[in-house]
C-alpha atoms as one frame of an Amber mdcrd trajectory, in Angstrom:
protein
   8.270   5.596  16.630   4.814   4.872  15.081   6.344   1.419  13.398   7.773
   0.969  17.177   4.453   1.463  19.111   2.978  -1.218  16.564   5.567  -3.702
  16.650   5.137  -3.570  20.833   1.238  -4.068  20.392   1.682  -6.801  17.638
   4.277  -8.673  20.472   2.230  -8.044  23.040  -0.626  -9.892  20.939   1.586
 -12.373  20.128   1.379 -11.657  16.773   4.852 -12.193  15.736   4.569 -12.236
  12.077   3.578  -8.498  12.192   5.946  -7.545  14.553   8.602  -8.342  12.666
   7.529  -6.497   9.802   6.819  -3.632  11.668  10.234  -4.001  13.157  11.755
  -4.093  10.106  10.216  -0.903   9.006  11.258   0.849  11.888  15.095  -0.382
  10.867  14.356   0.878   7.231  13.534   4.466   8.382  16.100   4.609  10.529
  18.957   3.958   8.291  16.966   6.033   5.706  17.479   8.803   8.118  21.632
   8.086   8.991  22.051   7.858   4.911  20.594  11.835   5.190  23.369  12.310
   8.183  26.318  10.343   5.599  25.107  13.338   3.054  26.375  15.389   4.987
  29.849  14.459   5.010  29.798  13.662   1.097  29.363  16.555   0.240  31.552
  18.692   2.697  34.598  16.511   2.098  36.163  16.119  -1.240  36.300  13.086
  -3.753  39.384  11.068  -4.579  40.594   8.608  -7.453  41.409   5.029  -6.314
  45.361   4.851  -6.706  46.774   0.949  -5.972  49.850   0.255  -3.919  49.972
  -2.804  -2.275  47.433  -4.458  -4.557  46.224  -5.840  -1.071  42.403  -6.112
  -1.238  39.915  -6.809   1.497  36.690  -8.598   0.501  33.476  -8.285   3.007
  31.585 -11.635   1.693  28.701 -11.301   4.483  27.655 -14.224   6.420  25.026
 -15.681   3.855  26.116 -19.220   2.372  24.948 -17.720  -1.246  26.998 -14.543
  -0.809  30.407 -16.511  -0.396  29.642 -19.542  -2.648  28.846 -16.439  -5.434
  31.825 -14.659  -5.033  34.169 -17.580  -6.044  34.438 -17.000  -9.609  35.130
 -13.855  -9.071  38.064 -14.784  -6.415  39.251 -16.860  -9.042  39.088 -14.509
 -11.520  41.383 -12.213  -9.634  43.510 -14.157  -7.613  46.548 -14.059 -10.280
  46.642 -10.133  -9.982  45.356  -8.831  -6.598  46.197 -10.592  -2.754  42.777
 -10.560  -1.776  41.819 -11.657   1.881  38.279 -12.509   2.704  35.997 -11.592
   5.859  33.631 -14.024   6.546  31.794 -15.290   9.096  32.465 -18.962  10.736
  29.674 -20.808   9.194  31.028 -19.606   5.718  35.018 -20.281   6.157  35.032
 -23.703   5.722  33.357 -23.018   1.762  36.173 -19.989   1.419  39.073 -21.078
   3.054  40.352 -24.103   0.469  40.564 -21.285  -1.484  41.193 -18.135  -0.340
  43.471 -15.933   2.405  39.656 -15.878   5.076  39.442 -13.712   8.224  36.916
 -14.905  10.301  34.700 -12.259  11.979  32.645 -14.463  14.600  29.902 -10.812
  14.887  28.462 -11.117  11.572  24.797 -11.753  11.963  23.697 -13.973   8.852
  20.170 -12.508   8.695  18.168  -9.775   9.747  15.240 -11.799  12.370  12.935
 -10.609  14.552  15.249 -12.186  17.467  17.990 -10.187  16.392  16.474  -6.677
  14.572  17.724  -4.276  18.021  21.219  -5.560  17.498  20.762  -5.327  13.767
  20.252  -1.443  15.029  22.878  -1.243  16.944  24.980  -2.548  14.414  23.520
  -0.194  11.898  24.082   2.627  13.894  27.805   1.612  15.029  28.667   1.104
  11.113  27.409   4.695  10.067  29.684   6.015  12.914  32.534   3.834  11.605
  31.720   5.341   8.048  31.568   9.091   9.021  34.936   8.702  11.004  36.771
   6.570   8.276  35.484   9.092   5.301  37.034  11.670   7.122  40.099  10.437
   8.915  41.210   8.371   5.657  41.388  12.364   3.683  43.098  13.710   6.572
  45.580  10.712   7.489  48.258   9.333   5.361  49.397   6.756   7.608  49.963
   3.302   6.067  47.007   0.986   5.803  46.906  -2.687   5.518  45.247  -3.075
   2.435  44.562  -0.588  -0.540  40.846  -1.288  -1.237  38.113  -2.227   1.406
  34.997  -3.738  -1.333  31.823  -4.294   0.706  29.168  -6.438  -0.987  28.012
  -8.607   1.849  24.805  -6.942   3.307  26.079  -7.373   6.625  27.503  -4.038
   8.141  29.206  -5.775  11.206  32.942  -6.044   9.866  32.874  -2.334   9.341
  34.601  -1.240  12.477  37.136  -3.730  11.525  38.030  -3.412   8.126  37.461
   0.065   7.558  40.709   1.550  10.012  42.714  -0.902   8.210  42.128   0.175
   4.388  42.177   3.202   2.278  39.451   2.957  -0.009  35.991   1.547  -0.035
  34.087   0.292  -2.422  30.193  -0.087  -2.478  27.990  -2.911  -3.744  24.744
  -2.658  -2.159  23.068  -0.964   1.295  21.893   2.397   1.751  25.730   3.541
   2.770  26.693   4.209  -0.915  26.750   8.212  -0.736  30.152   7.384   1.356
  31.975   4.808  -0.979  34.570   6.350  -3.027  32.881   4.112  -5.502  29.723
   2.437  -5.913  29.799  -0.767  -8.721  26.569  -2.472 -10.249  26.547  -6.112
 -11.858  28.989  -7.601  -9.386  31.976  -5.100 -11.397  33.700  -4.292  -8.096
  37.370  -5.515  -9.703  36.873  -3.589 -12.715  35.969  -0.746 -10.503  39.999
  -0.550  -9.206  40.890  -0.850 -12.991  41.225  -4.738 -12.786  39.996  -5.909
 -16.353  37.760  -9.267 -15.728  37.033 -11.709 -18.391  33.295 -12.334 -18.662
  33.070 -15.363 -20.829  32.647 -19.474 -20.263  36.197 -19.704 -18.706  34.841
 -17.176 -16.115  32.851 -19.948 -14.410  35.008 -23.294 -15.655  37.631 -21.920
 -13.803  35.885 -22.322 -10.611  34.398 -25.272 -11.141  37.897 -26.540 -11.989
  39.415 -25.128  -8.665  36.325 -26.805  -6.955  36.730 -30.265  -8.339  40.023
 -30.759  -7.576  39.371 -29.865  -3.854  36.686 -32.625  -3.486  38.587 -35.101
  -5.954  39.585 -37.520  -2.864  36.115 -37.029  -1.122  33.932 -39.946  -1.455
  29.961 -39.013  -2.110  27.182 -41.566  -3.115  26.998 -42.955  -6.402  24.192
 -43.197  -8.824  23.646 -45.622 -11.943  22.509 -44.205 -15.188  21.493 -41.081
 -16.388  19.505 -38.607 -13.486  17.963 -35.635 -12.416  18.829 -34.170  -8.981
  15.787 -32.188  -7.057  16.638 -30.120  -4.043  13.524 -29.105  -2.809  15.120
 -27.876   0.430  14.634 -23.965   1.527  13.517 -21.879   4.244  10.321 -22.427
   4.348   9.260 -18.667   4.059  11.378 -18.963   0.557  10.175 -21.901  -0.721
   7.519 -23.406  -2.905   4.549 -24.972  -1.685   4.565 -28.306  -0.821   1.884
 -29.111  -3.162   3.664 -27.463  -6.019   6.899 -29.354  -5.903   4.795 -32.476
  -5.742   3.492 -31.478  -8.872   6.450 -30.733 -10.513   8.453 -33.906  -9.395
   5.163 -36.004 -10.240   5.719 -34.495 -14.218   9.695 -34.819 -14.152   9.504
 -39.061 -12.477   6.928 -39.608 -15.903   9.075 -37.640 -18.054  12.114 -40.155
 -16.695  10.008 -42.939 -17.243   9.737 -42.449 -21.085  13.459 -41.847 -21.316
  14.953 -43.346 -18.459  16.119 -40.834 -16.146  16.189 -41.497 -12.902  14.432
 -38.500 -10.416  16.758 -38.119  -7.058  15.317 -35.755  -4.775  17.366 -34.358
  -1.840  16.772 -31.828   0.772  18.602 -29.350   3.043  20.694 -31.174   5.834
  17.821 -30.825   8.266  15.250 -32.385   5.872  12.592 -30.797   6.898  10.968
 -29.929   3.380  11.517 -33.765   2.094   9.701 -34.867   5.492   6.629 -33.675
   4.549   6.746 -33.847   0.845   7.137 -38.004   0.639   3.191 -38.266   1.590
   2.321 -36.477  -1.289   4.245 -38.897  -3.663   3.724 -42.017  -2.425   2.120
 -43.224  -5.577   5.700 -42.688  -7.386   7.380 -45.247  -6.783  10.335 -45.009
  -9.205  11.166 -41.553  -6.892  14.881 -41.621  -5.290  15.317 -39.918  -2.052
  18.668 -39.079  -1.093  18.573 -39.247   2.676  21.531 -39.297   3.386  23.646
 -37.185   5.950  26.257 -35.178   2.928  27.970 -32.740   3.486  27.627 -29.588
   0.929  31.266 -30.447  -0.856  29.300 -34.532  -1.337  26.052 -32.509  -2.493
  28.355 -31.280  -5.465  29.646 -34.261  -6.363  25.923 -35.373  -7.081  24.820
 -32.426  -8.598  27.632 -32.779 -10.968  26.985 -36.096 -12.316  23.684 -35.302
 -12.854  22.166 -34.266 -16.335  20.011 -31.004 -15.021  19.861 -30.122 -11.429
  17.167 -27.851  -9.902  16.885 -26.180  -6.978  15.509 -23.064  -5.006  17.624
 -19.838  -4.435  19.111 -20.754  -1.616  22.865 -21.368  -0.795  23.418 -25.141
  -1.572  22.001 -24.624  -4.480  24.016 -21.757  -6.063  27.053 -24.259  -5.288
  25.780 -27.359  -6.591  24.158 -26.064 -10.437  28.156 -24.436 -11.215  29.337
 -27.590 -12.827  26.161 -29.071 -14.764  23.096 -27.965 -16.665  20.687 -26.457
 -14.385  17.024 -24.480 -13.264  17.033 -22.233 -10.229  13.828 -21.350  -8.956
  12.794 -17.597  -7.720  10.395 -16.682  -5.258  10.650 -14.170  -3.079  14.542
 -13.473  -3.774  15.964 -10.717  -6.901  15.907 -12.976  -9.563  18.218 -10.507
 -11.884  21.133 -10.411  -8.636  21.483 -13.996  -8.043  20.652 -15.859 -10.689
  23.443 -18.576 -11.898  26.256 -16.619 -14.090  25.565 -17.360 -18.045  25.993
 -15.551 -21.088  23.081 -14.584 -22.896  20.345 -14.436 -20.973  16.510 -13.915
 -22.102  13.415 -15.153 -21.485  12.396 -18.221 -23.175   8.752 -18.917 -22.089
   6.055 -16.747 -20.292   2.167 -17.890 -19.775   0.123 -16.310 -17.645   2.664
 -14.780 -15.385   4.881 -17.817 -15.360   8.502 -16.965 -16.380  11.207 -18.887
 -18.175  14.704 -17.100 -18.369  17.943 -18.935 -19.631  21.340 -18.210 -20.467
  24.385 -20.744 -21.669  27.658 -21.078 -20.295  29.211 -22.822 -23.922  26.659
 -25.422 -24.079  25.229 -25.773 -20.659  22.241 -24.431 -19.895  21.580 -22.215
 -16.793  17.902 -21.071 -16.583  15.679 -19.577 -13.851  12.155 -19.874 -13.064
   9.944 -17.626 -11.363   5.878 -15.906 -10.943   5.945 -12.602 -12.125   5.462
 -10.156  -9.050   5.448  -6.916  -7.949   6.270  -7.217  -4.589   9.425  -9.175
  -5.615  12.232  -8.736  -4.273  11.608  -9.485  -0.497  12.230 -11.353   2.460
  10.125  -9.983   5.108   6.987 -13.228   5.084   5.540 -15.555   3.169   4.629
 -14.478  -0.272   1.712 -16.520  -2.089   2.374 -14.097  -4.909   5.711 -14.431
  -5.212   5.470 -18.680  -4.684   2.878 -19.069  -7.250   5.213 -20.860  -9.696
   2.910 -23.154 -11.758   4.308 -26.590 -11.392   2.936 -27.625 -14.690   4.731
 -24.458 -16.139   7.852 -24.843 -14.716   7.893 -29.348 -15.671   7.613 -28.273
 -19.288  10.335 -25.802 -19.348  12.712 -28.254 -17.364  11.723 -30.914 -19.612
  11.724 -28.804 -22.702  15.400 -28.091 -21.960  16.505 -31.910 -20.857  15.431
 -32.638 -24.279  17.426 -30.294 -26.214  20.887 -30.387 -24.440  21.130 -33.794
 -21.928  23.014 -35.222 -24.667  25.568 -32.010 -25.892  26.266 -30.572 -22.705
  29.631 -29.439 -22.714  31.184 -29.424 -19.101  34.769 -29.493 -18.063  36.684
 -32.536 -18.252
């Protein structure tokens, strides 16, 4: 009630900002205190082995672009020995279904805002119910299900009331529900977790990329002469880098491609609002390409791919477009360790003065992440100076560093 009372004051001042973290708080505590309630039951009901029947799975993907586009290599990795269906929400079937068997729940709420934190209650509260009654009812009942397994590792708890009556099993991935699962998996191991034995090497991610390009084979998407480097500098702007630090960073990369010609093309999220603002600051590069053009996110992967490195921020598009070609995510406010690209390998390369270089290789191709060392990271509650103090200088010489070394081996799939 205290976070509550401040949230109403902070509204009522029209401070926004810290009523939504206030808000947020208050949803914290509460589902805190619900995960004491789901205790309960754990430990009065007894624990069960997962036995398949059906091999029928159901896969909660979440409403998040990055969730879904994430999950495809492991879709792929499965699809030969499991039927797996996938719940997703609308804006996310059109990157599943090509694919994958998709159910479309139209409820799932991508994000937790300050427009929609009392039905982000609601739904919390609803979900715990749906828990409690399924934990129970599924020892008691043998009736047949629809599918064996129910894995949850969307964040979104909205499909619950629909997919839980219908399975047998769940199985956790993240949330503060996982004293209920009948398992709870770490590292994205929710297959192996029903005794499904996944291959994590370079075909792990070629085969995806494979399935990808020969979806978008007949698509047309712009073309670009000569060797280049694609910049996304698109992001929600409470995610993303200052504007002053991207123009610092492309500034480094355009004189870098001027010694070696390689082009920098520098693209933005469909709304553009990042690249609207960031042309002032380099209007005295002229040798710049903007790609302004209206693509859609399958087009936006035909250009990454032809590029020699693409970098981006941790953000949806993104985690699509670096799959098929060398490439440098950048972290801000977001768990660097959770979704950063899947390699093999991974360590850190470079560090000065907080500034972090990670990279791992899928055969040949590099996959690296930059980020500012915090301690506040990983959030997504307000701006973060902390967390966005990337150094641009830092983070040119790494990308740079690596362009050198493998533009000319990479090894991608034919």
């Amino acid at each position: 009630m205290m976070f509550f009372n401040y949230a109403i004051i902070a509204i009522r001042d029209e401070n926004m900002k810290t009523a939504k973290v206030y808000l947020a708080k208050m949803l914290r505590g509460l589902r805190i205190f619900l995960t004491a309630i789901a205790m309960v039951f754990y430990r009065l009901l007894p624990k069960r082995e997962i036995k398949l029947t059906s091999k029928r799975v159901l896969i909660n993907a979440g409403g998040r672009l990055g969730d879904a586009i994430s999950l495809i290599p492991h879709l792929c990795a499965a699809e030969d020995s499991l039927d797996i269906s996938v719940i997703t929400s609308e804006y996310n079937d059109e990157i599943l279904r090509p694919f994958f068997k998709t159910v479309i729940y139209k409820k799932l709420v991508r994000q937790t805002t300050l427009d929609n934190i009392p039905r982000r209650i609601l739904n919390d509260i609803f979900a715990m119910a749906h828990l409690c009654w399924w934990y129970a009812e599924s020892r008691i009942s043998q009736r047949q299900r629809d599918y064996d397994v129910f894995i949850n590792i969307g964040e979104e708890l909205d499909s619950w009331g629909y997919a839980l009556p219908k399975s047998r099993y769940v199985i956790g991935y993240k949330g503060y529900w996982v004293s209920l699962f009948d398992k709870v998996v770490k590292d994205n191991e929710f297959f192996e977790a029903i005794g499904l034995e996944i291959k994590r090497d370079d075909e792990f991610l070629w085969r995806a990329v494979r399935k990808i390009d020969a979806f978008v084979s007949d698509m047309e998407a712009p073309g670009i002469a000569g060797n280049y480097m694609l910049v996304n500098v698109g992001c929600k702007e409470y995610r993303n880098l200052p504007l002053e630090t991207w123009a610092g960073i492309i500034r480094k990369l355009a004189d870098f491609g001027r010694r070696n010609e390689i082009r920098i093309v520098v693209t933005d999220n469909k709304d553009r609002g990042t690249l609207g603002r960031l042309q002032p600051l380099l209007v005295d590069c002229q040798d710049i390409g903007y790609m302004t053009e209206d693509l859609s996110l399958w087009q936006r992967y035909k250009l990454a791919k032809k590029a020699i490195f693409y970098i981006g921020m941790d953000i949806g598009p993104s985690h699509l477009m670096q799959m098929p070609t060398n490439a440098v995510m950048i972290f801000t406010t977001g768990d660097h360790k959770l979704w950063r690209p899947y390699a093999l390998g991974w360590k850190k390369t470079a560090e000065d003065r907080g500034n972090i270089c990670e990279e791992g290789r899928v055969g040949k191709v590099v996959k690296a992440i930059l980020y500012k060392e915090s301690p506040c990271r990983p959030h997504t509650d307000t701006e973060c100076p902390s967390c966005a103090g990337l150094d641009a200088g830092f983070a040119a010489e790494q990308i740079t560093r690596m362009v050198r070394d493998l533009a000319e081996t990479d090894e991608r799939p034919k």
